[in-house]
C-alpha positions, 0 to 999 in steps of 0.5 A: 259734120265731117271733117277734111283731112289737112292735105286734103283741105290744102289742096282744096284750097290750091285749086280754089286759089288757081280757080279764082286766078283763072278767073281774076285772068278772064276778067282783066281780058274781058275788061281789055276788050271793053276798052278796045271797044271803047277806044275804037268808038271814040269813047271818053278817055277817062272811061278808058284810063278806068278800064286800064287800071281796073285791067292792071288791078286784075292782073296784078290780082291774079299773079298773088301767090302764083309761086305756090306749090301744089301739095299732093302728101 
């Protein structure tokens, strides 16, 4: 079984972090859209409010260690 390096293990895991983040960002916008869809319908407002928050636990979820630095040595 081969091993990764520790530099190349952390950055393996910096773009995973960033990929997951990308990914958490579309979620919390595809739930925004739901819940316009919703709205403009005339939906239930508890559903709405439950989007919200979904959407503010998705972004909030994504902004995790936003402040780390890509390490290339």
């Amino acid at each position: 079984m081969a091993c990764e390096r520790p530099e190349t293990a952390s950055r393996s895991a910096a773009h995973a972090g960033l990929a997951v983040r990308d990914w958490l960002e579309t979620q919390a916008r595809v739930t925004g859209y739901w819940r316009d869809v919703l709205l403009e319908a005339g939906g239930n407002l508890a559903l709405i409010e439950a989007l919200d928050d979904h959407a503010r636990f998705l972004q909030a979820a994504a902004m995790r260690g936003e402040g780390e630095v890509l390490q290339t040595q």
